[in-house]
LOZA-267037 format. One record per residue: residue number from 1; residue in one letter; z negated, y negated, x of N, C-alpha, C in turn. Coordinates in steps of 0.001 Angstrom, whole numbers, plus 500000, padded with zeros to 6 digits. Example, Ala and Ser with C-alpha at 12.3 -4.5 7.8 and 13.67 -1.06 7.14 Angstrom:
BEGIN
{1,A,{492200,505690,513190},{492200,504500,512300},{492200,503300,513200}} {2,S,{492920,502250,512850},{492860,501060,513670},{492130,499970,512900}} 
***
This chain:
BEGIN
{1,X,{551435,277563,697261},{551468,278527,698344},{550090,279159,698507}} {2,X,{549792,280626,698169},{548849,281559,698757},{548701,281141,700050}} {3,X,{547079,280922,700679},{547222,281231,702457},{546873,282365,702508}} {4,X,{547444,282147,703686},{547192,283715,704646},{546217,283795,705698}} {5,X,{545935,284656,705932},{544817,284549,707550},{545388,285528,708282}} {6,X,{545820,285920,709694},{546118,286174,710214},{545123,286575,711475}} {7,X,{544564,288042,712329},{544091,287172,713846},{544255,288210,714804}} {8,X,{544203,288616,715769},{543968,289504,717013},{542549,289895,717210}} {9,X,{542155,291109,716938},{541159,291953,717423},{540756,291605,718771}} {10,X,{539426,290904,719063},{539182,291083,720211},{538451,292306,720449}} {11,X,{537900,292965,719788},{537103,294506,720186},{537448,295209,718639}} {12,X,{536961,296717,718638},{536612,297385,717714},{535916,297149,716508}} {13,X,{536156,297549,715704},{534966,297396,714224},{533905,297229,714398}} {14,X,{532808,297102,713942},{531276,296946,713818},{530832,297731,712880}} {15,X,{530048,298739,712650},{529495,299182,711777},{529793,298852,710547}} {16,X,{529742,297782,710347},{529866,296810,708641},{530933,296520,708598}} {17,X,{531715,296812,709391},{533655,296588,709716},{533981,295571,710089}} {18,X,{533183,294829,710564},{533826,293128,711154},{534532,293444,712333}} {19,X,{535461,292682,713009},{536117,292725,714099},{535961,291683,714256}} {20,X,{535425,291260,715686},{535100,289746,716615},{536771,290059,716784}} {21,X,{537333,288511,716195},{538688,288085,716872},{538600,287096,718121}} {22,X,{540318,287186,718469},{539692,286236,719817},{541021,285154,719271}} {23,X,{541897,285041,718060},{541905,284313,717680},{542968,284284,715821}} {24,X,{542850,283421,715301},{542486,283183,714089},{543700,282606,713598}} {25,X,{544825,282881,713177},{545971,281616,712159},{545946,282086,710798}} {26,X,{545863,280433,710312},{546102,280213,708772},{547471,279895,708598}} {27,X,{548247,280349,707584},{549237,279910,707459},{549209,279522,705619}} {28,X,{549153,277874,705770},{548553,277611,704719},{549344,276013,704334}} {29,X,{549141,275762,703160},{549473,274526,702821},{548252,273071,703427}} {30,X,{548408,272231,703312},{547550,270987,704172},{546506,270894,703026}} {31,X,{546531,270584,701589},{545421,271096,700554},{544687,271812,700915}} {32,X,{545137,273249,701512},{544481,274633,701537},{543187,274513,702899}} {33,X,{543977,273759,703279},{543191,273557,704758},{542643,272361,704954}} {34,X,{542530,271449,703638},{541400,270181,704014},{540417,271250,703166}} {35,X,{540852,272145,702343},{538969,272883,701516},{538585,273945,702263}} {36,X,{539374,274296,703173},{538678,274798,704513},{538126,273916,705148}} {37,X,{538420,273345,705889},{537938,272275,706398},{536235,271675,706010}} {38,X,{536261,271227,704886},{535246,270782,704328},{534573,271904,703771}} {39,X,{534944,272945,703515},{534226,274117,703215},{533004,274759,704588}} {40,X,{534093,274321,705610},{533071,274814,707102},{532238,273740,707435}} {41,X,{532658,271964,707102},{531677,270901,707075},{530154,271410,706205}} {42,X,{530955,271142,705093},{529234,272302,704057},{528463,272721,704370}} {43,X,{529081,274311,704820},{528601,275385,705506},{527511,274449,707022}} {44,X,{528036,274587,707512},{527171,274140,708803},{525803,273110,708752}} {45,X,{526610,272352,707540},{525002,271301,707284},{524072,272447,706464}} {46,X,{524932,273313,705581},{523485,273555,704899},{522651,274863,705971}} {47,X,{523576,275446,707279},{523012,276064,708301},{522197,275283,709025}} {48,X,{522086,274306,709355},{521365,273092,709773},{520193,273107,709067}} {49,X,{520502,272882,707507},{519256,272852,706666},{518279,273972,706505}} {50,X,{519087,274611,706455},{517931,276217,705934},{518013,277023,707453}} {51,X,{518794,276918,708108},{518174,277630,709361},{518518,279168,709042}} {52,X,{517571,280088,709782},{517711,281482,709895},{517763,282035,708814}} {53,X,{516804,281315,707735},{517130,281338,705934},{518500,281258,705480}} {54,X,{519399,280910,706129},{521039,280770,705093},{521517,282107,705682}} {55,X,{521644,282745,704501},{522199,284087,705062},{524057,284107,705079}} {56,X,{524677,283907,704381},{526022,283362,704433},{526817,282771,703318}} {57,X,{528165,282148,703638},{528946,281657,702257},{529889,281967,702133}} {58,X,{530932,282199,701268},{531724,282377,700961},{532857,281364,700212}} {59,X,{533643,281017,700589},{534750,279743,700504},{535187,279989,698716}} {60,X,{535744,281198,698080},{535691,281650,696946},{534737,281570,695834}} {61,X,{533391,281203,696306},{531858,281541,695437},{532418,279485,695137}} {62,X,{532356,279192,695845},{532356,277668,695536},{532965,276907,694441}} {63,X,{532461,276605,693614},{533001,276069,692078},{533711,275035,692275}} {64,X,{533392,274233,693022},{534223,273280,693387},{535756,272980,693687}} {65,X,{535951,274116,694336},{537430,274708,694493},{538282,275814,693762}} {66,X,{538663,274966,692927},{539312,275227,691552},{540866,275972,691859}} {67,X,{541358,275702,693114},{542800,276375,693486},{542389,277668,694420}} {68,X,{541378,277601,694516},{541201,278901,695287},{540969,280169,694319}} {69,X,{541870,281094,694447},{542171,282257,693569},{541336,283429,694158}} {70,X,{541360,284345,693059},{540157,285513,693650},{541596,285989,694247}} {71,X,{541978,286082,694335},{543526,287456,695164},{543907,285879,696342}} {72,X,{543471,285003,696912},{543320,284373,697988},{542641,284756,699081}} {73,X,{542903,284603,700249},{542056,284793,701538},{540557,284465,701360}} {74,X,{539382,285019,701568},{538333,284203,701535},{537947,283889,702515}} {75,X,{537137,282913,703300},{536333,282575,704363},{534872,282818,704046}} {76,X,{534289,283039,704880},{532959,283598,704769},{532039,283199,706281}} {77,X,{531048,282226,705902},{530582,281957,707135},{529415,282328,707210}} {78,X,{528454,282779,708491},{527087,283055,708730},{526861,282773,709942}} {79,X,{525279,282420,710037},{524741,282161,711159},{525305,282685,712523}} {80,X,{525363,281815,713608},{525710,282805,714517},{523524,283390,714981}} {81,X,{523877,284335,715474},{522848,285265,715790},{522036,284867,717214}} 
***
């Protein structure tokens, strides 16, 4: 099973096209969502580690995760500001 991401616009675009949601469904297999899962564990320690230095990640870039397809949802995390 492909996941999906799903969410509700909480405001307008951003310049760079992001839309702040106000909320977020995966509709995904339990696999799909323990390498999410541990993909955002990662993420946060190595934001921890490098600080204002980690500019962001991407759930797809990760070699590790071998079922994650380029035509899959990606996750992409960055500092909050």
């Amino acid at each position: 099973m492909k996941t999906k991401a799903f969410g509700r616009s909480k405001q307008t675009a951003s310049r760079d096209g992001l839309m702040e949601m106000s909320e977020i469904t995966f509709e995904s297999s339990p696999t799909d969502l323990r390498a999410i899962a541990a993909f955002l564990t990662r993420s946060a320690e190595e934001i921890e580690k490098h600080g204002s230095d980690f500019g962001h990640s991407h759930l797809r870039d990760e070699k590790n995760q071998a079922p994650w397809h380029s035509d899959a949802v990606d996750v992409i995390v960055m500092p909050s500001r």
